[in-house]
N, C-alpha and C positions, 0 to 999 in steps of 0.2 A: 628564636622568638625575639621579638623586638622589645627595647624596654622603654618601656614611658618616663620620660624624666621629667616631662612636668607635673603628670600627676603628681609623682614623689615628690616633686619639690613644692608646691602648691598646697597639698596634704601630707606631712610628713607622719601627723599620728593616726592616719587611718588608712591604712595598708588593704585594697580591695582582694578579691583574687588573683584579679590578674596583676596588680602590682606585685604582690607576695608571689608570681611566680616569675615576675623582673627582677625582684631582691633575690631569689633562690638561683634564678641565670648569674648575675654578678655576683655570687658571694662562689662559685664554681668555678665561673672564670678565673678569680683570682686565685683562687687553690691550685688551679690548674697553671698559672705564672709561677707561682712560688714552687710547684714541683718543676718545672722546665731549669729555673734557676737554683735549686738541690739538686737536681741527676745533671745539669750541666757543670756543677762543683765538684761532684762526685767522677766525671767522667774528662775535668781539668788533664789528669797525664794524659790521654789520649788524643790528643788535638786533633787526629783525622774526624773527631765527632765535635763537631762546634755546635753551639748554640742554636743555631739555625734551624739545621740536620735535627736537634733534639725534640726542637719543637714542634718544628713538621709532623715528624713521629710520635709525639704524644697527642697532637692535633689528629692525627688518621686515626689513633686509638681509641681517643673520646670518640671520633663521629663515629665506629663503628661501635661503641656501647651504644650511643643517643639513639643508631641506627633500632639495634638489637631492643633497648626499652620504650621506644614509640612503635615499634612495629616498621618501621619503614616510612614513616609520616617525616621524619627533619633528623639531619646529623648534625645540625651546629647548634649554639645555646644565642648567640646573636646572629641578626640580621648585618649581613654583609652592606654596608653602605659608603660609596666612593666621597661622600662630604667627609665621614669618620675620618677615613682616612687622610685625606687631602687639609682636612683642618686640624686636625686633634693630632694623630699619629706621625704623619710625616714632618712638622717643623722642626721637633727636637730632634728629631737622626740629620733633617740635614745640616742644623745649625751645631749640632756639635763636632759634625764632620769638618766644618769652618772653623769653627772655634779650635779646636785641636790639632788641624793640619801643620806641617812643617812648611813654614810660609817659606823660608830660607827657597827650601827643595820647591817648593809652590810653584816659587814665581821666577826662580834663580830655570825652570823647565817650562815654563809659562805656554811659550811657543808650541811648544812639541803637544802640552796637554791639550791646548785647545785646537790643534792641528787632530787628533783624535778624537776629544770627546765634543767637537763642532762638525770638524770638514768630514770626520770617518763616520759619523752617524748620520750624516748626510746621504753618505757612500750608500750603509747599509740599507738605512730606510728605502732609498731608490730600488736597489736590488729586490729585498724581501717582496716589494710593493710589485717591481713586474714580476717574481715571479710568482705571486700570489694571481695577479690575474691572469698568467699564462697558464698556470695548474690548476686551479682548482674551479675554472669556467668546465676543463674537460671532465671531474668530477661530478658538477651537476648538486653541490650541497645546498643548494639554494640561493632565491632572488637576493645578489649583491652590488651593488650601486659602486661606483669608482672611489667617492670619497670612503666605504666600509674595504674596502683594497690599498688606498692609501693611511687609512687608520691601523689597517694590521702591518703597515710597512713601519710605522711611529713607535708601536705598541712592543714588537719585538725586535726593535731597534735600541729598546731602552735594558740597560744591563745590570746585574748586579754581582760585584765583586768580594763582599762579604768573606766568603768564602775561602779565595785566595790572601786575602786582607790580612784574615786570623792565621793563616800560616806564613806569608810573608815577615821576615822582620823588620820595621825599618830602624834600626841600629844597623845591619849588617847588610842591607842592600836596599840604601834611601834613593837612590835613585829609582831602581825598579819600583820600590814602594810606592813614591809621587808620585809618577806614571799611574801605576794600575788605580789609585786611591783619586789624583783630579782628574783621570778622563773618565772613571765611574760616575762622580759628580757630574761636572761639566756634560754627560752622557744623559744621565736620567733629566736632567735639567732641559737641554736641547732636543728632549724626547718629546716632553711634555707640553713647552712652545710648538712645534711640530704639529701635535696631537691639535691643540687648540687652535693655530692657524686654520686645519684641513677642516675643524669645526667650522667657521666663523666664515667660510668661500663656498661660495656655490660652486658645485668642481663638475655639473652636469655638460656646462658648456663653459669647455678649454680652449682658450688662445694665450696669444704672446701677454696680452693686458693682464690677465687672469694670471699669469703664471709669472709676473713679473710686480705687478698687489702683492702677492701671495710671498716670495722672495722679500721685499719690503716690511711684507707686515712682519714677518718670523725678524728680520734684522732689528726695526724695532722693540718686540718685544723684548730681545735678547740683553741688547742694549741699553734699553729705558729698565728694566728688570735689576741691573749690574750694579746701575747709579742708582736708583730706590736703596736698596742693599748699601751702598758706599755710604752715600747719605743718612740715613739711620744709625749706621755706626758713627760716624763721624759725629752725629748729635747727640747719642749716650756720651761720648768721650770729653765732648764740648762742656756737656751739660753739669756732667760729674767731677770735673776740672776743675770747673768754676765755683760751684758750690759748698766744695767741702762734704759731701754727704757722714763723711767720716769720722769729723767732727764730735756728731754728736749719735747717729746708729749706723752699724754696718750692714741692719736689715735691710736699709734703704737703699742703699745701694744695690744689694742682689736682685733685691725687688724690680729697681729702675731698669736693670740691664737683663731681666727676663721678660718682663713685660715690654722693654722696647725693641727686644729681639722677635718678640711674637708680633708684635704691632705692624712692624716691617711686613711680616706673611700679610699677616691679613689687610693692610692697606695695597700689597701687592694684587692678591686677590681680589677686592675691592676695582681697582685698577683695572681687569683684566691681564694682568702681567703673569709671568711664570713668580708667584713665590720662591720655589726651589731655589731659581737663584739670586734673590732677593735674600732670602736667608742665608744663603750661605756666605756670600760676599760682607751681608751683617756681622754674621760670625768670625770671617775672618780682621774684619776692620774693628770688631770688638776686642780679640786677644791681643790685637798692635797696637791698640792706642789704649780703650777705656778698662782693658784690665789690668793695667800698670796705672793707673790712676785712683783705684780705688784700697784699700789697707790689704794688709797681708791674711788677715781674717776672711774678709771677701772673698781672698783671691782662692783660697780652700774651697769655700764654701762654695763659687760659683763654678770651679772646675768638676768639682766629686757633683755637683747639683745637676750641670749638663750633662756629664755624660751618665749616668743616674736615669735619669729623665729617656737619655736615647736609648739606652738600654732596655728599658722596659716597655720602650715602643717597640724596639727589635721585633721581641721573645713577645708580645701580642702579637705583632705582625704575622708573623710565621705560625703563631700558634692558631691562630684565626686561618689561616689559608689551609691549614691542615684539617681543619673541622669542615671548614667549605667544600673543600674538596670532594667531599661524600656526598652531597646535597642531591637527594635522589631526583628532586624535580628535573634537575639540569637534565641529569644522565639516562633520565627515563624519554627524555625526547631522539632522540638517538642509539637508543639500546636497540632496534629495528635494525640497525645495520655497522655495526664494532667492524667489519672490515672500512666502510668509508671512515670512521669516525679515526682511528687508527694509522690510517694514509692521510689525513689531514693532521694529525700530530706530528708526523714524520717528516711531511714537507715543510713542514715548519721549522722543526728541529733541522732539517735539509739547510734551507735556505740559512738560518741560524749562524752553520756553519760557514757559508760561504760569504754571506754579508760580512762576518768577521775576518775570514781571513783578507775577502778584495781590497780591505783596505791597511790592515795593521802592517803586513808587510811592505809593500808599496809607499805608507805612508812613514814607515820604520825609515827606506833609504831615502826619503825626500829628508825627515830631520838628521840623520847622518851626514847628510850632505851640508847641513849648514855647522853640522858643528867640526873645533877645530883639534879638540882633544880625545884621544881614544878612549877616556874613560867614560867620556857623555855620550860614546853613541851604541844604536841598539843595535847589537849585530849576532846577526842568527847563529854565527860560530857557538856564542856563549850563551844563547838560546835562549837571550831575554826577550827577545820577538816572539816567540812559540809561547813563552809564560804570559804575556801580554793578551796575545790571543787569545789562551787559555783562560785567563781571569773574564775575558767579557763575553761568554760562551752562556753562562748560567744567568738565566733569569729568575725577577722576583715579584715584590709586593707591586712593586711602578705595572707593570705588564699585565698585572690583575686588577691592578685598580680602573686603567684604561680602557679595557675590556669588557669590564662591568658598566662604566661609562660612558662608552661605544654601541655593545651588543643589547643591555638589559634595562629593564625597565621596573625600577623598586624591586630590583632584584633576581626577576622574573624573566626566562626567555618566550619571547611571545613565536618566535619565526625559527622553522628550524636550522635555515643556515645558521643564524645568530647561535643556537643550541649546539651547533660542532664550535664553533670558534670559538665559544665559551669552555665548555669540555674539552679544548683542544688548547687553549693555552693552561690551563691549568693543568692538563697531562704533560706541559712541554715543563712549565714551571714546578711542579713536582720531581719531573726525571732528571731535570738539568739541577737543580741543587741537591737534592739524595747523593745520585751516581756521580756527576762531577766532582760535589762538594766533595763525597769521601774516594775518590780518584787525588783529588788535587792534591793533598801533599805528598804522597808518595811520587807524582811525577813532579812538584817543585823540585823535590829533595834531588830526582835524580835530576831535572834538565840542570836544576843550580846546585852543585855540589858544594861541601864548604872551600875548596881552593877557589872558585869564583867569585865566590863573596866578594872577595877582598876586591877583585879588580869591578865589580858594580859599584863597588858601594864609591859613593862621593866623596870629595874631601870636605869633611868637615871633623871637628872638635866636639865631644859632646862631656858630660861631667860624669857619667853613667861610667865613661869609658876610661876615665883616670885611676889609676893604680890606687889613690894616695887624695884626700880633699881635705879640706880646713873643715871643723865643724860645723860651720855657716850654711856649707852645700849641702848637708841634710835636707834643712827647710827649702834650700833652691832647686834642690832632682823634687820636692813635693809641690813645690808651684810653679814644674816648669814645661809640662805637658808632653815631656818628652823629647821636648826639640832641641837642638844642637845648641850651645851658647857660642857666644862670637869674643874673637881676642880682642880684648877694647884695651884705654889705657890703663884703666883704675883696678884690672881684672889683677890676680897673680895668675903671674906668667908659667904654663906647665912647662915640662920639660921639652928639649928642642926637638921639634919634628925630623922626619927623617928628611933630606936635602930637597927631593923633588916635592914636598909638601911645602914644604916654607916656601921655597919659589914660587909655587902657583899661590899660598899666602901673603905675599910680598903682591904680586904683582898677576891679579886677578883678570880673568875675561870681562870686555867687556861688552855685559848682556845686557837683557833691561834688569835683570835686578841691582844691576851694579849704578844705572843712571836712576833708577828709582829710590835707590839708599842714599845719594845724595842729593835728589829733589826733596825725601822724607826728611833728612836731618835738618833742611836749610829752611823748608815753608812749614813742612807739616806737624813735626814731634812740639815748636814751638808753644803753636796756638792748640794741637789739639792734643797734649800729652804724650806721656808713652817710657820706652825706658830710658832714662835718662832727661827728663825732662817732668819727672812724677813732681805733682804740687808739693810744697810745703806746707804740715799742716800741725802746728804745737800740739802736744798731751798726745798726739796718732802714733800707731805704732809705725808709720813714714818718716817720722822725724828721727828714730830708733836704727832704722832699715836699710831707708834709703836716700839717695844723695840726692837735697832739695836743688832744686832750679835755681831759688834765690834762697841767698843768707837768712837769715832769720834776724830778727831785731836783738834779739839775746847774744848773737853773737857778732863779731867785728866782722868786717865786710872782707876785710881781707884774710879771713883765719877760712881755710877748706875743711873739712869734717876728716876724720882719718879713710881712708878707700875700705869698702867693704865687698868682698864677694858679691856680683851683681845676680840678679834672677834672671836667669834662665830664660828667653824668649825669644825673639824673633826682629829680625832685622827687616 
């Protein structure tokens, strides 16, 4: 049932019927959150059962009561709507996915991610797309136009890794981690552009011009998309630098850097640009610059606050797909014939299969090829190539939203092919997170055994991984997202690496992260903040913490503050 929010808000003390059965929808839903988020605490040892998996499963469970007490009239409590989604649910997962990435691993794989989650979802979309019009014209599921052929090429082109995510570690295999974690991103992003390009072109009558707009417009958006996202961060960091917010409340500043992280979506949106990555490049230009900018209080409160926030879009997400699922209208247009509707699920999950692999391997030895150390490349010996492919097999929320988008109309399938391809990505996105999801760690475990670890995992330093810290690193493992700290000068020095570490410490590759660490230190940390270069700000707890930019008037120009254990973040 759909819930009126302006009524409610409009008339908050006069509750009609049908209001009072929108208050009785949402006060279930959220019961129904809060039990996803207790049987997913409760079921914490088990990590083959994640969050996901849980909510699905209590999402089929309710539609089948909703089923049982309407009679068969609706299994969900809301109305499926692809704006919810796109505006409300999706900014906070993917802007937290930015914000907490390990920019190090990001960018230090930069090439290889967008070598994937660009050129390989390329790959697959092409595939899925012919084989979708080579199979399913001989099916006969109904009248489909070229662009509904290229829209199911976009649609299940777009992946979700979730799954593998929460079993992967990235302490013990951050390179695989970065991998599976930005081509996910970068994937669902370049989905979505895709998606809306094949919207926005007449695709009836194809030539060179048409198909070469069409190349254009997707580079554009991708592009102009990157910089919106850079931009936005850049001007929280700017803004919050210069002012002091901290000063005088640190409300303000949570406040400035969540509302100018959402701002970015929606002016993206506004734009016709992809949000996705609009946000998320927000995110990431928000943890390198403007949240080393703002008090140590903030930096609590805006980390637990983001991913808080993504979290509970998660566990809606999935818990919503699991109620829809049962939505008899859909499956009543198709119940006529469960063997076609069934070979349309399959060829999908088919092609699935193959769009992932024509590209992960293939594209696995073009980045092997450019790199120069055996610990950065993916080599099927040690079967990070097969986890890889593995991880982008299961699809999610992105695939059901564009679907809904694509096929339906306020929610409704008017045409019966549209009514298989509906029911049919949801039987794909159902099977493929259940069964994969609880498949996936028992074969991480076996493809990456623990002697592997060691030879995936990166070089890097982390404070998690020290034997022995100063009491300082307390509060700096709490504000520091996880990510690896870097040997600066003012740091204390751990104990010495084993030989072949220090040398590749010493005397580093050089990638783009290595030319972009020193284009940052030299233009960018100055004007726009960041660590080591955080404002000075009397009475804050910055002046406490961390080591000002400039002297402070209280003290002599030449007198340095004693070195303090630095936080934790991202180069």
């Amino acid at each position: 049932m759909a819930v009126d929010w302006g009524g409610l808000l409009m008339n908050p003390g006069v509750v009609s019927a049908t209001d009072y059965t929108s208050v009785a929808s949402i006060n279930i839903f959220v019961a129904l959150l809060c039990a996803c988020i207790v049987i997913g605490h409760l079921l914490e040892e088990h990590r083959w059962i994640n969050e996901s998996i849980t909510a699905l499963v209590i999402g089929l469970c309710t539609g089948c009561v909703i089923l049982l007490t309407t009679q068969g009239k609706s299994s969900h409590i809301l109305v499926f709507s692809e704006d919810l989604f796109f505006i409300y649910v999706l900014p906070p997962i993917i802007f937290n996915a930015g914000f907490q990435v390990k920019k190090k691993q990001f960018f230090h794989n930069f090439m290889t991610i967008m070598l994937f989650g660009a050129v390989g979802t390329l790959i697959s979309f092409i595939i899925i797309s012919l084989g979708a019009i080579g199979l399913f014209q001989k099916l006969d599921i109904g009248a489909l136009e070229i662009g509904d052929y290229l829209a199911i090429g976009a649609i299940f082109s777009a992946t979700d890794s979730v799954c593998t995510l929460q079993v992967l570690n990235q302490d013990e295999t951050p390179l695989l981690y970065s991998l599976v974690f930005g081509e996910g991103v970068v994937n669902d992003a370049t989905s979505v552009v895709l998606f809306h390009a094949i919207q926005n072109f007449d695709l009836i009558h194809i030539d060179a011009i048409v198909v070469l707009k069409f190349v254009g417009n997707f580079l554009y958006l991708f592009f102009t998309s990157t910089l919106l996202g850079a931009i936005a961060g850049l001007l929280s960091a700017y803004i919050i630098k210069k002012l002091y917010f901290g000063r005088h409340s640190t409300d303000r500043e949570v406040a400035l850097m969540i509302l100018m992280a959402y701002l970015s979506y929606m002016v993206a949106e506004l734009l016709d640009l992809s949000g996705i990555l609009t946000v998320f490049f927000c995110g990431i230009l928000m943890s390198h610059y403007t949240w080393h900018n703002v008090t140590e209080k903030s930096r609590i409160t805006t980390k637990h606050a983001f991913a808080t926030l993504s979290f509970i879009a998660e566990v809606f997400l999935f818990l919503y797909v699991g109620m829809d699922a049962l939505d008899i209208e859909k499956w009543r247009s198709v119940s006529n014939s469960p063997g076609k509707s069934v070979s349309v699920s399959s060829i999908l999950l088919g092609l699935v299969f193959v769009g992932r692999a024509a590209f992960v391997f293939p594209l696995s030895a073009v980045s092997n090829w450019r790199k120069k150390s055996p610990d950065e490349k993916i080599t099927f010996k040690q079967q990070a190539s097969v986890t890889i492919w593995w991880a982008g097999l299961m699809r999610g929320a992105v695939s059901i939203a564009l679907a809904y988008n694509q096929f339906t109309s306020f929610g409704d399938t008017e045409e019966r092919g549209n009514a298989f391809l509906i029911t049919s990505t949801i039987t794909v996105v159902l099977f493929s997170t259940i069964v994969f999801g609880l498949i996936t760690k028992p074969l991480v475990g076996f493809l990456l055994p623990p002697s592997t670890t060691g030879h995936l995992s990166s070089v890097t330093l982390s404070f998690t991984s020290e034997p022995s810290s100063p009491p300082r690193s307390y509060l700096s493992m709490l504000l520091g997202f996880g990510q690896e700290s870097q040997v600066e000068e003012e740091q204390t020095v751990p104990p010495p690496p084993p030989p072949d570490l220090r040398m590749l410490l010493t005397a580093p590759s050089r990638s783009v992260h290595h030319y972009w660490r020193k284009f940052d230190d030299k233009f960018m940390r100055p004007v726009f903040g960041g660590r080591g270069f955080v404002p000075f700000v009397p009475g804050s707890p910055t002046e406490r913490s961390l080591h000002p930019c400039q002297p402070s008037k209280s003290e002599p120009e030449g007198d340095n503050p004693p070195p303090l254990s630095p936080v934790p973040g991202t180069s």
